[in-house]
CHARMM internal coordinates of N, CA and C (Angstrom, degrees):
IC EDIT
DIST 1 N 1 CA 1.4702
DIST 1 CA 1 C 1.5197
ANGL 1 N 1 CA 1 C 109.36
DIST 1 C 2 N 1.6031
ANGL 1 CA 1 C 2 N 118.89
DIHE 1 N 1 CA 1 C 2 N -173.65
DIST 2 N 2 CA 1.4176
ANGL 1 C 2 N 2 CA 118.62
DIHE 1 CA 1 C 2 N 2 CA -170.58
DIST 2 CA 2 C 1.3592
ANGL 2 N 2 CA 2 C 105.67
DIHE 1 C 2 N 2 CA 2 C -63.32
DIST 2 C 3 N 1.8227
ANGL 2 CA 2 C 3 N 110.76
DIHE 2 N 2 CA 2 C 3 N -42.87
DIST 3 N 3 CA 1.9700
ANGL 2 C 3 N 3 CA 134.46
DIHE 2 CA 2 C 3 N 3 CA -158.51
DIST 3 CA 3 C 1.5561
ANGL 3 N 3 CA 3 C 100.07
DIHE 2 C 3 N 3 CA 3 C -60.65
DIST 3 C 4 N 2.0101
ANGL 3 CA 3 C 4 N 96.86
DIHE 3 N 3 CA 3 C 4 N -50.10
DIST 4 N 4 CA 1.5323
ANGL 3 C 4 N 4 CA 99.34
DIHE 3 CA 3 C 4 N 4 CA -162.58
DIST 4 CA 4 C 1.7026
ANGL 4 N 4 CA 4 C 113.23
DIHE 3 C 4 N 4 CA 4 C -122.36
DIST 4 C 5 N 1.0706
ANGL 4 CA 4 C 5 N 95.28
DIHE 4 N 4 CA 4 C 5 N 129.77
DIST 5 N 5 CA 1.5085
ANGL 4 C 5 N 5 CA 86.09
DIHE 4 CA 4 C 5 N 5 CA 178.72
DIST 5 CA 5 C 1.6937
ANGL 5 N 5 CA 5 C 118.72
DIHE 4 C 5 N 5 CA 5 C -84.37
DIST 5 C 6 N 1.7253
ANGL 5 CA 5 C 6 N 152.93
DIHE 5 N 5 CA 5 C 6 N 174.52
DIST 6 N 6 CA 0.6374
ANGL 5 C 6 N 6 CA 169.54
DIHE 5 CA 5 C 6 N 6 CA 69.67
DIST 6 CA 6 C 1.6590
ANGL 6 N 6 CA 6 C 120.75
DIHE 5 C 6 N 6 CA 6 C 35.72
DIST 6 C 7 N 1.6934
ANGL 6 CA 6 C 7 N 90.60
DIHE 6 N 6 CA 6 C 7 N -50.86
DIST 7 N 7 CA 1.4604
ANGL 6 C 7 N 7 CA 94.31
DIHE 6 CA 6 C 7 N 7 CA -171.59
DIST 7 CA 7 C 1.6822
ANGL 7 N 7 CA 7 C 131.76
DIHE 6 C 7 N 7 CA 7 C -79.57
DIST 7 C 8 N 1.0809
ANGL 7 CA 7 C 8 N 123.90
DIHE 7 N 7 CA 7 C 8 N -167.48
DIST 8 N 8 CA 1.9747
ANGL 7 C 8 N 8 CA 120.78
DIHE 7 CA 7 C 8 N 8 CA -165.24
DIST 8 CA 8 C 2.0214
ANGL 8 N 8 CA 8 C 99.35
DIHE 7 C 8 N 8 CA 8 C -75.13
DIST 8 C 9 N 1.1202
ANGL 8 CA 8 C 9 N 100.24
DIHE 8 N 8 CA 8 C 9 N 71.04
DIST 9 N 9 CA 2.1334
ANGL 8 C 9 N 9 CA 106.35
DIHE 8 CA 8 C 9 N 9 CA -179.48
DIST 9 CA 9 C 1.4859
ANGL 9 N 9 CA 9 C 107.03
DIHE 8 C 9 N 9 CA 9 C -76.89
DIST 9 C 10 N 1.2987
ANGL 9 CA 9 C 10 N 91.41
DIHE 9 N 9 CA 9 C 10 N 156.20
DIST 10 N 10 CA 1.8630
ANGL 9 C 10 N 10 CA 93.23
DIHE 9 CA 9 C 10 N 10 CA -166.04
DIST 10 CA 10 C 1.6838
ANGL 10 N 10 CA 10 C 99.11
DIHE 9 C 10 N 10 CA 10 C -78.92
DIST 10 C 11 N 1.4756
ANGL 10 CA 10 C 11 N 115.60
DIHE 10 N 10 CA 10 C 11 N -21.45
DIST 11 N 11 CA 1.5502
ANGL 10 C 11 N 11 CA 109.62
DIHE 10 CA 10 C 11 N 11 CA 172.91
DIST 11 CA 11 C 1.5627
ANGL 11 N 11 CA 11 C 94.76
DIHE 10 C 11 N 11 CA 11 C -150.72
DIST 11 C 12 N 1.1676
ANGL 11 CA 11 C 12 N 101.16
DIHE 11 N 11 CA 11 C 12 N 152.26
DIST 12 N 12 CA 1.8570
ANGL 11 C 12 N 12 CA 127.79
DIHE 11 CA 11 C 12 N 12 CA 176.04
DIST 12 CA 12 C 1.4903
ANGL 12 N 12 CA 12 C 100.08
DIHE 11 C 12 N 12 CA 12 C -74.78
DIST 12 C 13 N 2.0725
ANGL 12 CA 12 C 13 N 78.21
DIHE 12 N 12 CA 12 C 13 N 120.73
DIST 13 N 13 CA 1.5926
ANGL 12 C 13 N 13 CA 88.43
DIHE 12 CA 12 C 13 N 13 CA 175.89
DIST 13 CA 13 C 1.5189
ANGL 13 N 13 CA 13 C 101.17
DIHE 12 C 13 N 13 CA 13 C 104.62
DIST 13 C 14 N 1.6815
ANGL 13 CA 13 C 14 N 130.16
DIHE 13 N 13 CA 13 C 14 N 12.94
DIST 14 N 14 CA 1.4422
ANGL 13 C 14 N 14 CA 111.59
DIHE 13 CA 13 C 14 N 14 CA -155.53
DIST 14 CA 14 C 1.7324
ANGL 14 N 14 CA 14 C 86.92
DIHE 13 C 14 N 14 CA 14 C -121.58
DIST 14 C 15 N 1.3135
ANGL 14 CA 14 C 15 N 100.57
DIHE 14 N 14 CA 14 C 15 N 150.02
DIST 15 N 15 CA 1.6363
ANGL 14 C 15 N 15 CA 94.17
DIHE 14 CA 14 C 15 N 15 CA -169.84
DIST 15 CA 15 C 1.4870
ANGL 15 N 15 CA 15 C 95.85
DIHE 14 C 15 N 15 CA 15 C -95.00
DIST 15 C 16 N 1.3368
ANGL 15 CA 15 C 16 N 130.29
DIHE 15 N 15 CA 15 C 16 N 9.98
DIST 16 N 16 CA 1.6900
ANGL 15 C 16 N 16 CA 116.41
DIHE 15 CA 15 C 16 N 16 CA -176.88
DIST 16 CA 16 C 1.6011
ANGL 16 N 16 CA 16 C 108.43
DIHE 15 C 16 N 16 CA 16 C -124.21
DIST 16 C 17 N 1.4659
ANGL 16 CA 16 C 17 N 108.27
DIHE 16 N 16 CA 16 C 17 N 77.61
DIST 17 N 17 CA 1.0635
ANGL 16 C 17 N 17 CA 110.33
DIHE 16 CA 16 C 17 N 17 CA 171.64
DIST 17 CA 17 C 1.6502
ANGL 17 N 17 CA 17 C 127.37
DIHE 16 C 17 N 17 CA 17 C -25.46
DIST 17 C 18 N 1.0434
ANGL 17 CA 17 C 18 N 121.40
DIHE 17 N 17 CA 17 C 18 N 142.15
DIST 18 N 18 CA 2.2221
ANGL 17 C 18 N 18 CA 136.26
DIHE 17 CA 17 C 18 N 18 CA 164.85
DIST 18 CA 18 C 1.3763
ANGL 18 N 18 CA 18 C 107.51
DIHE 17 C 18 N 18 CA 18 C -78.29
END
COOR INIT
IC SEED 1 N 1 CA 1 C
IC BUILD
């Protein structure tokens, strides 16, 4: 979605994907 991305995030739920 727009909030959460899919991709490898330093915590669940973080909108600025790593």
């Amino acid at each position: 979605s727009v909030t959460q991305r899919s991709e490898a995030s330093p915590s669940p739920g973080s909108s600025t994907p790593v």
